[in-house]
VEXROFI-994613 format. One record per residue (C-alpha): x, y, z. Coordinates in steps of 0.2 Angstrom, whole numbers, plus 2048, in hexadecimal, padded with zeros to 3 digits. Layout:
N
XYZ ...
END
This chain:
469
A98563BC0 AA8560BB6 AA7565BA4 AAD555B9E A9C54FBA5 A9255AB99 A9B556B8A A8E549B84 A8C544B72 A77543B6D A70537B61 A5D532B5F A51523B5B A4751CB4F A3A509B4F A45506B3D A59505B3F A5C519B39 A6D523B35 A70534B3F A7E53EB36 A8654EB35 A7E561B38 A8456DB2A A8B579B38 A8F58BB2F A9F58EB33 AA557FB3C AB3573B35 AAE563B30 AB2558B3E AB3563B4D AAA561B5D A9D56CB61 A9E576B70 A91575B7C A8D586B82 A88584B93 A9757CB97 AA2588B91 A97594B9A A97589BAA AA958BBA9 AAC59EBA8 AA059FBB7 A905A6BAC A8059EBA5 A7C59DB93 A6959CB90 A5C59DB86 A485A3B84 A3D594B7F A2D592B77 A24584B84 A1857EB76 A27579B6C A33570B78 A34560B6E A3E559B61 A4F560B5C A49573B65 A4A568B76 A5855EB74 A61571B6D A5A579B7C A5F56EB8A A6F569B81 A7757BB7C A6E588B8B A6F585B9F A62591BA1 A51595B98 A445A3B99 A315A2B95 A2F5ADB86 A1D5B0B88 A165A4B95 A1B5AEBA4 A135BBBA0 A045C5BA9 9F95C4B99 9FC5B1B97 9FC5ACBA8 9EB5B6BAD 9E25BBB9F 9D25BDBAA 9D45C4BBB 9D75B6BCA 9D75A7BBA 9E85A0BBB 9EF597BAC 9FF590BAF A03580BA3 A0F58AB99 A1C58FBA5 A19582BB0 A1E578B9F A2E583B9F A33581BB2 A3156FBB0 A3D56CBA0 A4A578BA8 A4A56ABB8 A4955DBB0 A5A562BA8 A6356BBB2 A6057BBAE A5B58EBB7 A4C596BB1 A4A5ACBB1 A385B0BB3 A315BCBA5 A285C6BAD A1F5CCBBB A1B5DEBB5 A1D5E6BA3 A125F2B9C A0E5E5B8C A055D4B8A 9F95DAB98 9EA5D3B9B 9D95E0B97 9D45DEBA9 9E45E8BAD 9E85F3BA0 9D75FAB9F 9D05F9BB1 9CB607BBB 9D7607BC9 9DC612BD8 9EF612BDD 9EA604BEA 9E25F9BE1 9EC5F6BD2 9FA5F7BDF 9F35E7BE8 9ED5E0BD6 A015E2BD2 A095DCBE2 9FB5CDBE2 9FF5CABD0 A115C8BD6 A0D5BDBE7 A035AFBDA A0F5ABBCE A215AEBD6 A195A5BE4 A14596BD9 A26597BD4 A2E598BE5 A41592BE6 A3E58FBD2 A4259BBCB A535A3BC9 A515B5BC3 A415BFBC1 A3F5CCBB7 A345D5BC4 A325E8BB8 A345E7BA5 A365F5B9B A31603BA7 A3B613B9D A3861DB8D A4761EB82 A4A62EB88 A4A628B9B A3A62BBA1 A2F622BA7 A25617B9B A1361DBA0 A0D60ABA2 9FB608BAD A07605BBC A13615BBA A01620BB5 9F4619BC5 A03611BD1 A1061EBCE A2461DBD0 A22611BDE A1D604BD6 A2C5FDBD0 A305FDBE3 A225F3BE8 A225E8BDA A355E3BE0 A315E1BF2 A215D8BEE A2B5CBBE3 A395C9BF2 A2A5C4BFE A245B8BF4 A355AEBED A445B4BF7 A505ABBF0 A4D5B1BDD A585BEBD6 A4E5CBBD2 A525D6BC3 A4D5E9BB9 A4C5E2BA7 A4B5F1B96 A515F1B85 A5C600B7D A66600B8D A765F4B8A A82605B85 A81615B8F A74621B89 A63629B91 A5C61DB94 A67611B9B A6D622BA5 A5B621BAE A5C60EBB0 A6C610BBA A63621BC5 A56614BC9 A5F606BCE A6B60FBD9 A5B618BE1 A54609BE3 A63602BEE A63611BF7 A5260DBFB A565FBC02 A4C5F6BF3 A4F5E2BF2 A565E5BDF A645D8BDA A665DBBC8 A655E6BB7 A605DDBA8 A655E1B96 A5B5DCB88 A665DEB7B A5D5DDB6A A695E2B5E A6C5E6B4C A7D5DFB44 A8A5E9B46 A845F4B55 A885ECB65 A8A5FCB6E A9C601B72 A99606B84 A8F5F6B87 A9E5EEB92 AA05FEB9D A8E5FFB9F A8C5EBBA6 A9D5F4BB2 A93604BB8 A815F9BBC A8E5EBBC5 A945FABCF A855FEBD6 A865EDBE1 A785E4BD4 A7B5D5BC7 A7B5D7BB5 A735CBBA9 A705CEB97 A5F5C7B95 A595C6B82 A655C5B76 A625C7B63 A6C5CEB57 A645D3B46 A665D6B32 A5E5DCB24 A595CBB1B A605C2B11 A6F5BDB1B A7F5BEB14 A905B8B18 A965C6B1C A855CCB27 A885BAB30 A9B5BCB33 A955CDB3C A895C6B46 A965BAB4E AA05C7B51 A925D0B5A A8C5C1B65 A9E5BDB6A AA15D0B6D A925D1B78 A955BFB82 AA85C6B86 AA15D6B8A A995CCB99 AA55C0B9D AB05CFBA0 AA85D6BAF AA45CBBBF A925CFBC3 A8B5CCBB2 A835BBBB5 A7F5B3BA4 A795B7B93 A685B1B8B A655B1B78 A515B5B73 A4D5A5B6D A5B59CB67 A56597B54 A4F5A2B46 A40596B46 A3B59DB58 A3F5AFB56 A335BEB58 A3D5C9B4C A365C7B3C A255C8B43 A2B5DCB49 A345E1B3D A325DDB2C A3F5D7B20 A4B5D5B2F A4F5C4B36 A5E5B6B38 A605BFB4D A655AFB56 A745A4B56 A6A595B4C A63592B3C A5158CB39 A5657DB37 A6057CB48 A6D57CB3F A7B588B4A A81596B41 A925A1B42 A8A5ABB51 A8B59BB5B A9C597B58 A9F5ACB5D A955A8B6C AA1598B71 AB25A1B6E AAD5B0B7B AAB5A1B86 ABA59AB84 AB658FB75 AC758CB6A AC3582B5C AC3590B50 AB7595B43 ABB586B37 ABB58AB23 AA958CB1D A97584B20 A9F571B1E A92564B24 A9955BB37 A9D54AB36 A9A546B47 A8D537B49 A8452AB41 A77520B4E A6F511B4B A6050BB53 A564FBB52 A484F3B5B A4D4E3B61 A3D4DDB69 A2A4E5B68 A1B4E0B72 A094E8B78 A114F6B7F A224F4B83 A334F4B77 A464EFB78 A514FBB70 A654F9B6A A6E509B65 A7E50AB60 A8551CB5D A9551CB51 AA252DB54 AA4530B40 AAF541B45 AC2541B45 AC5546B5A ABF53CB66 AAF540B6E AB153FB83 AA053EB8A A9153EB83 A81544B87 A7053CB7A A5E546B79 A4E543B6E A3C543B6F A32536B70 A2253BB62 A1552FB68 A1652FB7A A21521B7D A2E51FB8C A3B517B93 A3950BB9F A4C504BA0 A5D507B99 A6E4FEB99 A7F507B96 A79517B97 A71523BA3 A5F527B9C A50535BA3 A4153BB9E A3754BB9F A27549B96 A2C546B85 A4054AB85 A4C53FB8B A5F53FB8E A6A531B8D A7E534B94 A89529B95 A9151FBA2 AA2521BAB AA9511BA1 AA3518B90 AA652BB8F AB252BB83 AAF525B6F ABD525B63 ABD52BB53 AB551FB48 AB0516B59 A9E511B61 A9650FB70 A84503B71 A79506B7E A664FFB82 A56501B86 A444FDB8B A36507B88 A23509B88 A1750CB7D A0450EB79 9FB512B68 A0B514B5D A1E512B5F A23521B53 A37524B50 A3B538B55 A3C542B46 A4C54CB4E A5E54AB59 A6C554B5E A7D550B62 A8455CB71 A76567B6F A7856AB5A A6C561B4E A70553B43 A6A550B33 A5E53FB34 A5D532B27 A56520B25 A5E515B1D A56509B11 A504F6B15 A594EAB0D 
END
């Protein structure tokens, strides 16, 4: 796909005529297009993606998610404590939730994960196991859910976190009853059931070269020695501002080396709160040092972020007083780290002079028509910046369940609550200070609530409603 086609503005709706303007973007010149990153990763041949939270895909976090990242990881959902709590009782409306948003827009999805030592269920941690049978608990494990995924699913994480810091073996309840091998059969039991996923070593503390990124790379290289089915190393990569590690290039090099792919998985990068300037200016820094650093060697796939707003991040929670690790605000508003992250893509429309709110759109909505159960929509979507916008791309929420039945001037989908509207080939391109007017029909039952949140190209905008006169 051409990356003119991704370029899509976003607005949202409202049952009253409402006003969508500007996001305060920190560091961003007023004015200035936002770039989209998955199309500035599309076009260095890498993917830019994100973990996700399924229970709060909706809103602004949706429209962010499948505007901004073309790729998106179940944070909790795919693992073996959330999956099967209880031994045979398979729960799966979480990632399934996660697999289906990814589809319905055009996204990959890296399962998260098939064996880790952490967020197991009871029934595993503390059974009373021989070799064989927590072997063939493992490899069953492994059949059930990357077979429910089958052809789904473009990396697994089959092993997470298998090393000590010192590079030995983390003494999980696999490495103690199962022993060394059952990385091994872990791998060949996820290649049996999902050939075509990629299948990845995930760890933390191994992005530069040290001990335990030493063992890591003994391991993989035994393992391909083996004719273990192996395809990739994955780098965690939660950082502290202002310690990207210094070798982390030349260890993606040596791991590519070896004949595998390199991905780094779960990007954070973490401050003493509060944030200052000067903390934030580092951090862009950091995020654009590590997103060249994979850009720069051909087998390192893609980059994904560990949640991609401070609202959805698991760092506070671990360590106090720290925070402020992804490339968004709380308010999903993008912060310097995102513009860092665009520039190592490619992205040249500079840092811009200080947090100046973006004049980029202002959207009105009216209901033309209402009737038991149905509506007629017009929106007209005004380009308030100073550059043209060429392509534009719309997403929202509905809050009470509606959907639409039928649009004019626009193409429009659905998947479950979020929907996309993009424009047309006659109306890609708005002036500034132009419009484009597009229509709808929709359905309704119970209520015909107006979204609370939109995003234009995958950043939020600020919402107001303007008074009835």
């Amino acid at each position: 796909m051409k990356l003119q086609s991704l370029r899509r503005a976003v607005f949202g709706l409202s049952t009253a005529a409402l006003l969508v303007a500007g996001t305060a973007v920190p560091g961003h010149a007023a004015g200035t297009a936002d770039p989209v990153l998955r199309d500035l990763a599309a076009a260095k041949g890498v993917y830019y993606g994100t973990a996700v939270t399924a229970s709060k895909l909706t809103g602004t976090y949706a429209a962010v998610t499948a505007g901004q990242f073309d790729s998106v990881t179940p944070g909790n959902e795919m693992k073996w404590g959330s999956v099967e709590p209880v031994r045979g009782d398979f729960r799966w409306s979480g990632a399934d939730a996660v697999v289906d948003f990814a589809e319905a827009n055009g996204q990959k999805v890296r399962g998260h994960t098939l064996v880790w030592h952490s967020q197991l269920p009871s029934w595993v941690e503390n059974g009373s196991w021989t070799a064989e049978s927590l072997r063939t608990v493992m490899t069953d494990h492994i059949a059930t859910e990357a077979g429910r995924y089958k052809g789904r699913i473009h990396h697994w994480d089959v092993v997470n976190e298998a090393f000590e810091e010192d590079g030995t073996r983390r003494p999980s309840v696999f490495q103690r009853v199962v022993g060394d091998g059952y990385i091994a059969d872990a791998f060949r039991a996820a290649r049996a059931a999902d050939p075509a996923a990629k299948l990845y070593l995930n760890d933390y503390n191994v992005e530069g070269i040290n001990a335990k990124s030493d063992a890591m790379y003994a391991l993989v290289r035994s393992l391909k020695a083996q004719g273990v089915p192996i395809d990739g190393v994955g780098l965690q990569a939660h950082l502290i501002v202002g310690q990207v590690p210094s070798t982390l290039q030349a260890n993606i090099k040596r791991f590519s080396d070896l004949g595998v792919d390199v991905a780094v998985t779960e990007l954070d990068i973490r401050m003493r709160l509060p944030a200052t300037e000067a903390k934030l200016a580092q951090q862009k820094a950091d995020f654009k040092a590590v997103t060249q650093a994979c850009v720069a060697v051909a087998r390192c796939t893609g980059v994904t972020v560990w949640g991609f707003t401070d609202s959805d991040s698991w760092i506070p929670d671990f360590f106090p007083g720290e925070g402020a690790a992804t490339p968004y605000d709380e308010g999903f508003r993008p912060k310097p780290a995102y513009h860092g992250i665009a520039e190592a893509l490619g992205w040249s429309g500079g840092p811009g002079p200080g947090p100046d709110p973006v004049g980029g759109c202002a959207v009105t909505y009216a209901v033309q028509n209402q009737w038991n159960g149905g509506f007629t929509a017009q929106v007209t979507v005004r380009n308030t910046g100073t550059a043209p916008v060429d392509g534009w791309r719309v997403g929202w929420a509905w809050p009470s369940g509606q959907s639409v039945t039928q649009a004019w001037n626009a193409s429009v989908s659905q998947s479950g609550t979020s929907v996309t509207a993009a424009n047309l080939p006659y109306n890609a391109v708005v002036a500034a200070g132009g419009s484009v007017t597009f229509g709808l029909n929709g359905a309704w039952s119970g209520a015909n609530t107006p979204p609370a949140a939109f995003t234009l190209n995958g950043a939020a905008c600020a919402v107001s409603m303007p008074t009835a006169g």
